[in-house]
N, CA, C and O atoms as a Tinker XYZ file with bonds, in Angstrom:
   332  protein
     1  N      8.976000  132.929000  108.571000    73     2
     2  CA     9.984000  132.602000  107.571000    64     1     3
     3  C     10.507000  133.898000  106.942000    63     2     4     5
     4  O      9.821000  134.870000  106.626000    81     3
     5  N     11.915000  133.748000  106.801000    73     3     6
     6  CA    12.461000  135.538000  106.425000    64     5     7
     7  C     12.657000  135.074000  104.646000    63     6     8     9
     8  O     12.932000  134.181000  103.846000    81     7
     9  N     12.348000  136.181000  104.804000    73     7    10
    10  CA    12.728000  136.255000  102.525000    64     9    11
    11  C     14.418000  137.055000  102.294000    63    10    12    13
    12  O     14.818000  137.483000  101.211000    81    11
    13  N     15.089000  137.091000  103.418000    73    11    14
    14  CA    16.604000  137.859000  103.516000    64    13    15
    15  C     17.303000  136.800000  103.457000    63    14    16    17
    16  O     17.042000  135.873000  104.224000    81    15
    17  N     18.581000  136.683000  102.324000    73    15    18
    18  CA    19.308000  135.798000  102.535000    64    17    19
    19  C     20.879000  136.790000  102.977000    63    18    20    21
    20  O     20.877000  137.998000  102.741000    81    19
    21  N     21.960000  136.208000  103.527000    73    19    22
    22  CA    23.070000  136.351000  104.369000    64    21    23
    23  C     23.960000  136.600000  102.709000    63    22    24    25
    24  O     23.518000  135.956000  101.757000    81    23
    25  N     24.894000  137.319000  102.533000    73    23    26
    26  CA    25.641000  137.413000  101.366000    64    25    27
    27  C     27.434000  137.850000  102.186000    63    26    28    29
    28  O     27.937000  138.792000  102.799000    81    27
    29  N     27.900000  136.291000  101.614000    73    27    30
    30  CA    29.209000  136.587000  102.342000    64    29    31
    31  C     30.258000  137.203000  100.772000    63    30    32    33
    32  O     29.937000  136.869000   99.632000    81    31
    33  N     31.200000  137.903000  101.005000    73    31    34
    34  CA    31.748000  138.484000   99.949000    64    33    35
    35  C     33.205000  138.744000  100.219000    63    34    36    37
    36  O     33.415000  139.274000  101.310000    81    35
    37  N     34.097000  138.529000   99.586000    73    35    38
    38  CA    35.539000  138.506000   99.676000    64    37    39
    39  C     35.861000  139.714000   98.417000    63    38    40    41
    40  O     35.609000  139.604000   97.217000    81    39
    41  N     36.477000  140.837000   99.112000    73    39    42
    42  CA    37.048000  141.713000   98.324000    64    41    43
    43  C     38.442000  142.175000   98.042000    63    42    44    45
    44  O     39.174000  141.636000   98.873000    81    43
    45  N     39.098000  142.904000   97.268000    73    43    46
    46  CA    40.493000  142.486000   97.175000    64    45    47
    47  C     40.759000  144.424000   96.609000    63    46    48    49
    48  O     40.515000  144.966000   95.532000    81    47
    49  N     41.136000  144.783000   97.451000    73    47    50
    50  CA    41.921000  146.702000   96.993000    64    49    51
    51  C     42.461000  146.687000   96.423000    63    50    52    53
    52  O     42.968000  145.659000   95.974000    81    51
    53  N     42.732000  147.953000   96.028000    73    51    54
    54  CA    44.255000  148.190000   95.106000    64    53    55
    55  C     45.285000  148.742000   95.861000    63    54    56    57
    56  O     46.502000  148.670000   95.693000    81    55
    57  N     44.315000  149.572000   97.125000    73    55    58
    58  CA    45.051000  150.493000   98.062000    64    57    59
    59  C     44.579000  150.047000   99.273000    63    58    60    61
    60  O     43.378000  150.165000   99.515000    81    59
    61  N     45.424000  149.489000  100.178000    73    59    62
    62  CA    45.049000  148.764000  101.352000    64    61    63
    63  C     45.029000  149.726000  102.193000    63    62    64    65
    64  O     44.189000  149.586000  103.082000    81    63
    65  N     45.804000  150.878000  102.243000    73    63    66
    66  CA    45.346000  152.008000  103.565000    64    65    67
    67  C     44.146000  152.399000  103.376000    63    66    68    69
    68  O     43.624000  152.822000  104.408000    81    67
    69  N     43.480000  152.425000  102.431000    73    67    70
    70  CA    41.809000  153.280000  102.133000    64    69    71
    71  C     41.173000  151.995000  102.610000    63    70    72    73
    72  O     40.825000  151.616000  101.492000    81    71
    73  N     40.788000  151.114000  103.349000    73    71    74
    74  CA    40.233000  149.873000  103.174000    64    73    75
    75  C     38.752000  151.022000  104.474000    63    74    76    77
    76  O     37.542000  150.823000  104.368000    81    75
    77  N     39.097000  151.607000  105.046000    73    75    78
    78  CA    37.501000  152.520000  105.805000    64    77    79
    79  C     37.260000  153.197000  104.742000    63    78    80    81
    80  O     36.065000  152.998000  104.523000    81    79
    81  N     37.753000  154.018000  103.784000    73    79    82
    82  CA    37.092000  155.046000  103.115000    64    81    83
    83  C     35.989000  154.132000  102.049000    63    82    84    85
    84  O     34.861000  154.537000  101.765000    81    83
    85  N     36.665000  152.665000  101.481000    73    83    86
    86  CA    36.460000  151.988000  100.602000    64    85    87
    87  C     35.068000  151.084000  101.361000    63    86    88    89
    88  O     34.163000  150.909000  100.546000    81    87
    89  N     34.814000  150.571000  102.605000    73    87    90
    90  CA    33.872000  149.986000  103.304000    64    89    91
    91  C     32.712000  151.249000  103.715000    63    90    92    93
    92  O     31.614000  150.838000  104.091000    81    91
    93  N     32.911000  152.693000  103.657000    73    91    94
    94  CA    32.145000  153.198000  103.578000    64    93    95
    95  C     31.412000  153.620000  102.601000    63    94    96    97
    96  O     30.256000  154.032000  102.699000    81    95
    97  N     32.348000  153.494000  101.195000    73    95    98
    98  CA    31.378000  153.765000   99.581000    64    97    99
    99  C     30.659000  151.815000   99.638000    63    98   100   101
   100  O     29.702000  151.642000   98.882000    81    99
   101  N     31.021000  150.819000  100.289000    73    99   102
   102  CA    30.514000  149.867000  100.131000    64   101   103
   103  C     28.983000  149.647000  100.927000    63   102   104   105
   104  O     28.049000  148.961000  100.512000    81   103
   105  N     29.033000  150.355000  102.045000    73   103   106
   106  CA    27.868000  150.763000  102.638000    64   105   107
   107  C     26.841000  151.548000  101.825000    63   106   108   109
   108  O     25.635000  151.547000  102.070000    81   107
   109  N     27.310000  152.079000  101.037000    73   107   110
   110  CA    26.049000  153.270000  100.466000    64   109   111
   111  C     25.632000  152.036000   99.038000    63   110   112   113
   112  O     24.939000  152.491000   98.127000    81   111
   113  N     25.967000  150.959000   98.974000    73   111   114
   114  CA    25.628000  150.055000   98.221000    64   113   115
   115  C     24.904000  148.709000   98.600000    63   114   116   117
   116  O     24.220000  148.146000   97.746000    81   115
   117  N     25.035000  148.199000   99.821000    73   115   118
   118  CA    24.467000  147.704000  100.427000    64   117   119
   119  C     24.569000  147.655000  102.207000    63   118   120   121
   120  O     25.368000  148.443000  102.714000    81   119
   121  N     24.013000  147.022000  102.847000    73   119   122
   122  CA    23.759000  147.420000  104.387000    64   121   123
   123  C     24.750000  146.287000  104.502000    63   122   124   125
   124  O     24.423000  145.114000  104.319000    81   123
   125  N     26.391000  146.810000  104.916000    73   123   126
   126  CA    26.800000  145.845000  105.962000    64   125   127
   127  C     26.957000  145.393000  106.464000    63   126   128   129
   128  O     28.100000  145.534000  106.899000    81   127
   129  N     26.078000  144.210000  107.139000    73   127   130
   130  CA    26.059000  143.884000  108.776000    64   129   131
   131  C     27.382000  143.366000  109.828000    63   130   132   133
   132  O     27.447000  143.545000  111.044000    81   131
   133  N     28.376000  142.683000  108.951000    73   131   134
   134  CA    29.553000  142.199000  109.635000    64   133   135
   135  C     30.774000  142.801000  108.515000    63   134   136   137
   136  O     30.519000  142.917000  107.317000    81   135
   137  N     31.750000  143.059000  108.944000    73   135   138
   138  CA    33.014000  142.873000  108.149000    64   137   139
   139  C     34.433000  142.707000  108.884000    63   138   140   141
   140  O     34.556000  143.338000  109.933000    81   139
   141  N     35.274000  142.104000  108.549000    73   139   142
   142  CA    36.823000  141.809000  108.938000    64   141   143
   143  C     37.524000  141.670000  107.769000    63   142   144   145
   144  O     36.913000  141.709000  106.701000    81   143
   145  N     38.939000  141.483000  107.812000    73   143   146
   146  CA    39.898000  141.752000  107.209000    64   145   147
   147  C     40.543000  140.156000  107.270000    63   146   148   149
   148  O     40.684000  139.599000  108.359000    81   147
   149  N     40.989000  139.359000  105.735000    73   147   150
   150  CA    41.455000  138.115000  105.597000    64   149   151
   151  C     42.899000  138.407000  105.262000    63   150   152   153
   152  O     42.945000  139.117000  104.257000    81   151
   153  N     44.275000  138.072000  105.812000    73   151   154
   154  CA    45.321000  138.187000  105.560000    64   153   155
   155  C     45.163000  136.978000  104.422000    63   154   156   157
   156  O     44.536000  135.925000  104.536000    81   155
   157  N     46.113000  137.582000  103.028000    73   155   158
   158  CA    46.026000  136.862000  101.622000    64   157   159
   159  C     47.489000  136.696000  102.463000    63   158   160   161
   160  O     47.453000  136.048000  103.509000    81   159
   161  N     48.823000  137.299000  101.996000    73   159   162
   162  CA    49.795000  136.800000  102.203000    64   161   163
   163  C     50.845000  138.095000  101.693000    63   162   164   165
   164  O     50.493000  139.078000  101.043000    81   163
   165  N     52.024000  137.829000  102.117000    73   163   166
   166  CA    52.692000  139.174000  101.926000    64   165   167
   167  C     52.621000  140.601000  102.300000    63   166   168   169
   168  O     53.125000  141.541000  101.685000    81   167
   169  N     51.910000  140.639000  103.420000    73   167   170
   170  CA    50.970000  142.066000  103.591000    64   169   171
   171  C     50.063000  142.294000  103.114000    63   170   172   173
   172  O     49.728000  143.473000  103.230000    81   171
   173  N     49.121000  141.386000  102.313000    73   171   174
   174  CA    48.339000  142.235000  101.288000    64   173   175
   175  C     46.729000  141.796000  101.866000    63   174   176   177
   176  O     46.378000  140.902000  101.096000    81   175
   177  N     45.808000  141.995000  102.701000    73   175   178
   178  CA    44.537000  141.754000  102.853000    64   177   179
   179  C     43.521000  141.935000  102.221000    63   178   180   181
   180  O     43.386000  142.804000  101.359000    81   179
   181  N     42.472000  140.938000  102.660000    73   179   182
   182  CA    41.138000  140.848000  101.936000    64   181   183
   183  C     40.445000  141.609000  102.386000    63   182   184   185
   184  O     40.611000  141.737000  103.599000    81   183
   185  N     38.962000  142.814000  101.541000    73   183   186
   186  CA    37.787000  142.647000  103.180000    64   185   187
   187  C     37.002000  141.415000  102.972000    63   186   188   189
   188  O     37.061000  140.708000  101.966000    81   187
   189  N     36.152000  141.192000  104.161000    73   187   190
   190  CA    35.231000  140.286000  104.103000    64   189   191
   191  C     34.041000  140.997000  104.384000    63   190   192   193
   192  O     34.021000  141.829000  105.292000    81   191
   193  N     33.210000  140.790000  103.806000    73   191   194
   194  CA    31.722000  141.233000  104.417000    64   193   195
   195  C     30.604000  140.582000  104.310000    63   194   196   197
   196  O     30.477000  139.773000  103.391000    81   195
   197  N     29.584000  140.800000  105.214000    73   195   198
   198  CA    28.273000  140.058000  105.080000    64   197   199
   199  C     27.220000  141.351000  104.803000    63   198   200   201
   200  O     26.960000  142.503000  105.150000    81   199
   201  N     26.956000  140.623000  104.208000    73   199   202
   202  CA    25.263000  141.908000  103.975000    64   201   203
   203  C     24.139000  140.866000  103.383000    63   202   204   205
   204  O     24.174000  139.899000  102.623000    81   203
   205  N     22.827000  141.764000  104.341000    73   203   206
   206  CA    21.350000  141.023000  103.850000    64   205   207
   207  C     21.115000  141.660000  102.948000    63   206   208   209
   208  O     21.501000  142.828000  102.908000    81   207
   209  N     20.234000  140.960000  101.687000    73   207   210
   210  CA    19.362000  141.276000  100.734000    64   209   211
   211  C     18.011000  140.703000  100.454000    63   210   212   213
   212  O     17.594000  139.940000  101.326000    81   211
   213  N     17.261000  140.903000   99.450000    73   211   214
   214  CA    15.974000  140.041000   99.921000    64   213   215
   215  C     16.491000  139.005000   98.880000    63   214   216   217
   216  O     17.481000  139.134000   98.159000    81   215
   217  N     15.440000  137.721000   98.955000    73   215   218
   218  CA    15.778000  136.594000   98.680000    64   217   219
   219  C     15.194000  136.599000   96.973000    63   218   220   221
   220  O     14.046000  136.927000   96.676000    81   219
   221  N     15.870000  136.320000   96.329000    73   219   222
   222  CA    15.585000  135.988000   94.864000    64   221   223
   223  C     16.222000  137.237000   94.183000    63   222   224   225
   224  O     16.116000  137.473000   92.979000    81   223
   225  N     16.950000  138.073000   95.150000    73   223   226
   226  CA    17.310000  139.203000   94.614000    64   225   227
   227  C     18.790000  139.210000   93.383000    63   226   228   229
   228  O     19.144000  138.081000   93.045000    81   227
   229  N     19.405000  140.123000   92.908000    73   227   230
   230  CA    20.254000  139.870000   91.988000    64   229   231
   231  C     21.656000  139.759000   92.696000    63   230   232   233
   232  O     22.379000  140.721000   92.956000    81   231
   233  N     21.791000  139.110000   92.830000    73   231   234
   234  CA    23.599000  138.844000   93.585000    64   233   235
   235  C     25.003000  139.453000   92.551000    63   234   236   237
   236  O     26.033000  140.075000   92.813000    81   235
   237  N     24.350000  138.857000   91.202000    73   235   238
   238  CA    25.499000  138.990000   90.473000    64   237   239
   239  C     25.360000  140.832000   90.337000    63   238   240   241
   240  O     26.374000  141.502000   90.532000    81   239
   241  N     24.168000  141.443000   90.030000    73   239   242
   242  CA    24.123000  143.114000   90.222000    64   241   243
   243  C     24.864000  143.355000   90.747000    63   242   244   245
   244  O     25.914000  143.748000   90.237000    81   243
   245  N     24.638000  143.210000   92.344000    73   243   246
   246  CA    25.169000  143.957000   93.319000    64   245   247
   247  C     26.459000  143.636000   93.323000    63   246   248   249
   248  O     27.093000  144.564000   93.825000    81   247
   249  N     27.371000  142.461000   92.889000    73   247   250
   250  CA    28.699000  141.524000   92.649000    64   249   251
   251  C     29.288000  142.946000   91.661000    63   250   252   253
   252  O     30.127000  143.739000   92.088000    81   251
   253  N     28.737000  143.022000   90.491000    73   251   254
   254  CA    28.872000  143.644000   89.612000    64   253   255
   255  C     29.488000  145.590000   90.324000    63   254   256   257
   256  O     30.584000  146.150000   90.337000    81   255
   257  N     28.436000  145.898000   90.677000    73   255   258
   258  CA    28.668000  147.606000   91.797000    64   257   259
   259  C     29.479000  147.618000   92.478000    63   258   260   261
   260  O     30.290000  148.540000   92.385000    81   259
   261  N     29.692000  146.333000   93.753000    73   259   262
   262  CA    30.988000  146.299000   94.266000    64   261   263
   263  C     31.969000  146.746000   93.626000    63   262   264   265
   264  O     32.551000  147.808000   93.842000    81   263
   265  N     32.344000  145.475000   92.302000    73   263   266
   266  CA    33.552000  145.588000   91.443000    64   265   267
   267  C     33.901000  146.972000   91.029000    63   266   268   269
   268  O     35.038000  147.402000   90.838000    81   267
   269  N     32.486000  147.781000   90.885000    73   267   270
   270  CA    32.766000  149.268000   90.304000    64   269   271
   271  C     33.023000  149.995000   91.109000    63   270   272   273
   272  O     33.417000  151.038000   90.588000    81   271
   273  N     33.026000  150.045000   92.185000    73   271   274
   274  CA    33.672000  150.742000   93.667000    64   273   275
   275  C     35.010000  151.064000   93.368000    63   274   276   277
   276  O     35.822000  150.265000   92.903000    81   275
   277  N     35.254000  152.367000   93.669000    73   275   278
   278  CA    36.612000  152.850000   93.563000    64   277   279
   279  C     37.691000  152.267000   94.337000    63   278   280   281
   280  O     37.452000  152.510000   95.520000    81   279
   281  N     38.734000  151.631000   94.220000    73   279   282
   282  CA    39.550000  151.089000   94.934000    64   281   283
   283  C     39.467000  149.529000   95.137000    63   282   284   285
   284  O     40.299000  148.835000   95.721000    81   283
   285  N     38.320000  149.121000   94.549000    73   283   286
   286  CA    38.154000  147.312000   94.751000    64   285   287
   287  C     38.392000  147.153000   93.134000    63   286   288   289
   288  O     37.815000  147.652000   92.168000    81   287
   289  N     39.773000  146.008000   93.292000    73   287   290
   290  CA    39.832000  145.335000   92.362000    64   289   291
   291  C     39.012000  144.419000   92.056000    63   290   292   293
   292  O     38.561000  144.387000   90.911000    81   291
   293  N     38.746000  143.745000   92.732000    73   291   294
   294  CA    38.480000  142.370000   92.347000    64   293   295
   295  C     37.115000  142.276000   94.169000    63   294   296   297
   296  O     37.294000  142.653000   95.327000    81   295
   297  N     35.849000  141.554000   93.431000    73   295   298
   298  CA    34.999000  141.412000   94.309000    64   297   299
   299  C     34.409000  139.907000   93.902000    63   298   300   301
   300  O     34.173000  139.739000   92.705000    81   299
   301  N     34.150000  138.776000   94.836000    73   299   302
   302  CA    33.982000  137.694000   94.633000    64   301   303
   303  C     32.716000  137.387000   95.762000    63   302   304   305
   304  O     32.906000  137.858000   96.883000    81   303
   305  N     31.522000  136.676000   95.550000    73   303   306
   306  CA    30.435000  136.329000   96.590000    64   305   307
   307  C     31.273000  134.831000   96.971000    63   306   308   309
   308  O     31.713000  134.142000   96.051000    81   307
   309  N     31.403000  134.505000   98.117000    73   307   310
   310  CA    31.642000  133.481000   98.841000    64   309   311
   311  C     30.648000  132.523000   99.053000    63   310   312   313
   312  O     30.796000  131.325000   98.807000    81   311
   313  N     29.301000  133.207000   99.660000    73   311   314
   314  CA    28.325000  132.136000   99.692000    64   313   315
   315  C     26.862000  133.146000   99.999000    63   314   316   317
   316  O     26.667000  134.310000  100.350000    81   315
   317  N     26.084000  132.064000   99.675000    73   315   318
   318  CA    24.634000  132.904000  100.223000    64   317   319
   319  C     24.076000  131.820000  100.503000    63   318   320   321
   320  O     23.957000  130.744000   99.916000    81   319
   321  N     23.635000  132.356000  101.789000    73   319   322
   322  CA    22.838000  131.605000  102.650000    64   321   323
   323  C     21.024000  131.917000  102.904000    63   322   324   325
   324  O     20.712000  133.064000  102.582000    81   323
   325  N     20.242000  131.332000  103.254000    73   323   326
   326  CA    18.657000  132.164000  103.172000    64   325   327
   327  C     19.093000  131.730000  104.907000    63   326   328   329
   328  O     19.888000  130.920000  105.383000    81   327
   329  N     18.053000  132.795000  105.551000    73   327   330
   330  CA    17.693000  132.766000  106.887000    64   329   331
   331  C     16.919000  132.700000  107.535000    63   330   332
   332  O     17.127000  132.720000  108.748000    81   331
């Protein structure tokens, strides 16, 4: 039985050309395992990402660091799953 749950996360730039420089300060915050890009509308995209954490861990923290990431406006958890 794993104690890692799956953390899906919808993020929103200010500057959509930095969206690698911005997924690499998001890496040094947690371990990325998947990410793609959600067309919002008008040109303007989402990232998406998944990252493991351990289970009972603080979601809203790490919710919180995202948001403080240079270039992410706006950071939202989608879902968490245990695995």
């Amino acid at each position: 039985m794993s104690n890692e749950v799956a953390v899906s996360m919808k993020i929103f730039l200010e500057d959509q050309g930095k969206m690698e420089e911005t997924l690499a300060e998001l890496g040094k915050i947690v371990k990325v395992t998947n990410h793609k890009t959600e067309d919002i509308g008008f040109g303007i995209k989402a990232l998406k990402i998944i990252f493991l954490m351990p289970d009972g861990g603080g979601v809203d923290e790490i919710e919180e660091k995202i948001a403080a990431v240079p270039n992410v406006s706006q950071a939202q958890v989608e879902e968490v799953s245990r695995l």
